[in-house]
Phi, psi and omega in degrees: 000155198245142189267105171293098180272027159275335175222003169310301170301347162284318150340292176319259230287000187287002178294342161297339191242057094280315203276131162266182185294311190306332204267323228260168200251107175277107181278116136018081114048098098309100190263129197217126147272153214305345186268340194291141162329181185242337171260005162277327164296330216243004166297308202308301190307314204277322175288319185258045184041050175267185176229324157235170171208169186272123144310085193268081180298059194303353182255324174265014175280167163351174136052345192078055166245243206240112146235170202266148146208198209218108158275139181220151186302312185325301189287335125352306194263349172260017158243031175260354189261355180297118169312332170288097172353145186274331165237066172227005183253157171282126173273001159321303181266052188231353192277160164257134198259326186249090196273121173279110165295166147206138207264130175282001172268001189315140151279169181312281177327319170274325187307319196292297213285004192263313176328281194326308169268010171214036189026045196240169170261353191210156186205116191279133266204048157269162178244079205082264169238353172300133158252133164229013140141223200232142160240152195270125160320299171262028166260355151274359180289282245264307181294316172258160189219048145212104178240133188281015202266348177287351160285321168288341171290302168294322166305338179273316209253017172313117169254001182230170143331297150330299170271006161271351152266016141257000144277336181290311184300344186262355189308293184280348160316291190296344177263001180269339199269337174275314203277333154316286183313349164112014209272139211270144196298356153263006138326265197316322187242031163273299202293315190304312173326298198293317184263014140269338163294001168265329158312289223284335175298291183298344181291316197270344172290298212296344171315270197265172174275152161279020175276315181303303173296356193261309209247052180197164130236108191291173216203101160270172186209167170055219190307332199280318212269281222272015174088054182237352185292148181253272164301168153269135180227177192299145210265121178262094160203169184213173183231143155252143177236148147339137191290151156093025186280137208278147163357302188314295208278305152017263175277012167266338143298328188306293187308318175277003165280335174292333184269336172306280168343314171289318185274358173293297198304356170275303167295047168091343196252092186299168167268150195297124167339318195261354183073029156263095183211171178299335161279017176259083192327334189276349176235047141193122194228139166302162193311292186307322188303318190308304181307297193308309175321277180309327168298329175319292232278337171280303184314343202038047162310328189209106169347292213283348170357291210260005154282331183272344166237037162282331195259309166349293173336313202261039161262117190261171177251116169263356180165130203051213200272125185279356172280341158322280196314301189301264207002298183274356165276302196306354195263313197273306162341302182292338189265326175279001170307094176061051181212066188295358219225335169265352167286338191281326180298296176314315168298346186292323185318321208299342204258014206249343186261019164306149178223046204030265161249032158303320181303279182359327206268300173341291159314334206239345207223078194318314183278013169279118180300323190306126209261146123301109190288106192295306180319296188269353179276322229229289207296298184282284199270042157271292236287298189284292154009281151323319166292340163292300202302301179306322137353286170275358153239058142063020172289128169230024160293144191256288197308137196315284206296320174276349173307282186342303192293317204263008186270341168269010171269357171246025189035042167225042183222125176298104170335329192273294191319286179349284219280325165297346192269342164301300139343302170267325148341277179303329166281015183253325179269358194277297180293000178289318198308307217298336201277332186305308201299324186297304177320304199271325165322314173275030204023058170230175190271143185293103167229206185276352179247146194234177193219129203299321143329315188252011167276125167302210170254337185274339131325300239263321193275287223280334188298308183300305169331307164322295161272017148230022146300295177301337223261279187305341179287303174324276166349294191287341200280311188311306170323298237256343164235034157039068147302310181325312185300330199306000000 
């Protein structure tokens, strides 16, 4: 029988939306205690072919009670560089001690996204308070056989450019093969997040000086910002550098922010249309400058205000001191304290691409050609919408879903409302996605509009369902920050 190696790796990887950590090969338990020597441990190790072992520490827990760590040939190799003889040292002290856990009813997709998110190779493995042993990186390699973790591996040991762009280059490859496979879309841009805000990091190491980076803060923004980007789409970011900065350093952003910029735009990440990015002077400012930028941007001093300080909002910190950027949220707290009439301007954006029930007519009238815009009927006001609300009550959560959650724990959000703008949320980027991914197939450029003509039934009714969420989100928004008075 001849193998169709064309849909083989989606087979392969649908092992994700089933399969748990118990099912993936959980290595057994080696226990060693912490007092024991190192050329004794590492005798334990050579009998049972291991590579690591668990530390059973009776002296450094709480209280002087009992704690776990993990010896590995790595922690081997950096206490063979140690003055004490291995066998007079303890491997308590060469051990790690601060173990990333998972549950074994956990799926495979979270063991993968924690590796990711906590750089690690090993994952302690329980079943309730039972441990039942270490999984392994590559023995989790060896269970999916499409993963993101060969991708954070080439951005962390990347030393040139070059090769962080060919990791960037595998990013969207792993989100048409996830997003085939059924992996639900907010899966798919926790993993995507985490590994560009890590691409974007190292670009800026590999970049900047460390005098620069120390004395800066990089900046993702907008879809990027708040973890919701899939593709690459246009590049949203900014710097803050420290007040009082010398000539030197100065002009060593100007210039690595130009490079930045360029090598995003070489991987794939175009530049933005409106020129926000960091090579851009009005978005990379020393701190007092920064300051000054928002009050313009409250003040409505600058047309573009209340969109620069929408994307702004939506700002995570990737790479250097992140205490600058809160400097400049607490700044913006403070300024919106009982200054309901510029929240009400701002909030006003989500209300600006309606076009009333046309989509409906559009929708309901199978042939119709006229393409429907996801982004600006659907997408952008759950998003801004949301983004007002968290605004005006001092939510500094970035991401739409985590806006939602603390905005209904705060009871100033209807639960039913929440879970439905969630909802639709997610099914509007999901079809955004399926359609983008059909677009860059047919070598055409990816964007926001499908035609109504080219929706199935199993589209065309949840799309509707969607957008009249969205309908009713407009509604509470007008209510609720008196749009109408504007």
């Amino acid at each position: 029988m001849t193998l169709n190696t064309a849909v083989e790796p989606q087979r392969e990887v649908l092992s994700l939306l089933t399969a748990r950590v118990r099912d993936t090969f959980v290595r057994k338990p080696l226990y060693v205690d912490g007092a024991l020597d190192l050329v004794t441990v590492c005798r334990q190790l050579s009998a049972r072919g291991a590579t690591h072992a668990l530390v059973q520490d009776r002296q450094g827990g709480p209280g002087g009670g009992e704690r776990l760590g993990i010896f590995t040939t790595t922690d081997l190799r950096d206490a063979l560089l140690r003055p004490e003889p291995p066998h007079t040292l303890p491997v308590r002290v060469v051990s790690n001690f601060d173990l990333v856990e998972v549950s074994a009813d956990s799926e495979v997709f979270e063991a993968l996204w924690l590796m990711v998110r906590h750089r690690v190779h090993r994952l302690l493995v329980r079943d309730g308070d039972q441990v039942l042993g270490v999984l392994g990186q590559l023995d989790l390699v060896s269970f999916v056989a499409n993963h993101s973790h060969i991708v954070a591996q080439q951005i962390d040991s990347a030393d040139t450019v070059a090769e962080l762009r060919a990791a960037a280059a595998r990013i969207d490859d792993m989100v048409a093969l996830l997003h085939g496979s059924g992996i639900r879309i907010e899966r798919i841009t926790r993993l995507v997040t985490e590994l560009n805000r890590r691409l974007f990091a190292r670009l800026w190491g590999l970049l900047a000086s460390p005098a620069l980076v120390a004395a800066s803060c990089l900046l993702v923004m907008g879809s990027e910002g708040r973890g919701e980007q899939i593709l690459k789409t246009d590049q949203d970011n900014a710097l803050i550098l420290r007040d009082e900065l010398d000539a030197v350093l100065l002009a060593e952003a100007a210039d690595v922010a130009a490079r930045f910029s360029a090598a995003l735009a070489e991987f794939g990440y175009p530049p933005c249309p409106g020129g926000i990015m960091l090579s851009r002077a009005g978005w990379r400012q020393p701190l007092a400058g920064w300051r000054e930028t928002l009050r313009g941007w409250l003040q409505h001093s600058d047309p573009e205000g209340p969109m620069n300080l929408a994307i702004f909002f939506d700002a995570v910190a990737v790479a250097g001191d992140a205490q600058l950027l809160r400097t400049l949220q607490d700044l913006l707290d403070s300024l919106l304290i009982d200054n309901d009439r510029t929240l009400a301007h701002f909030a006003a954006a989500a209300d600006q691409f309606s076009d009333g029930n046309s989509w409906w007519t559009r929708l309901t009238a199978r042939r119709d050609e006229t393409p429907l815009d996801l982004k600006k009927l659907g997408i952008f006001p759950i998003v801004h919408g949301v983004r007002s609300l968290a605004l005006q009550y001092g939510v500094r959560e970035q991401g739409t879903a985590g806006r939602l959650q603390l905005l209904q724990a705060q009871g100033r959000i209807d639960p039913t409302l929440a879970r439905d703008l969630l909802d639709a949320l997610h099914f509007l980027m999901a079809l955004r996605l399926s359609h983008q991914l059909r677009q860059r197939a047919a070598g055409e450029v990816a964007g926001n509009l499908v035609r109504p003509a080219d929706l199935g039934a199993l589209e065309r009714e949840p799309l509707h369902d969607a957008l009249a969420i969205v309908k009713r989100f407009r509604q509470f928004l007008r209510q609720h920050f008196k749009l109408d008075a504007l």
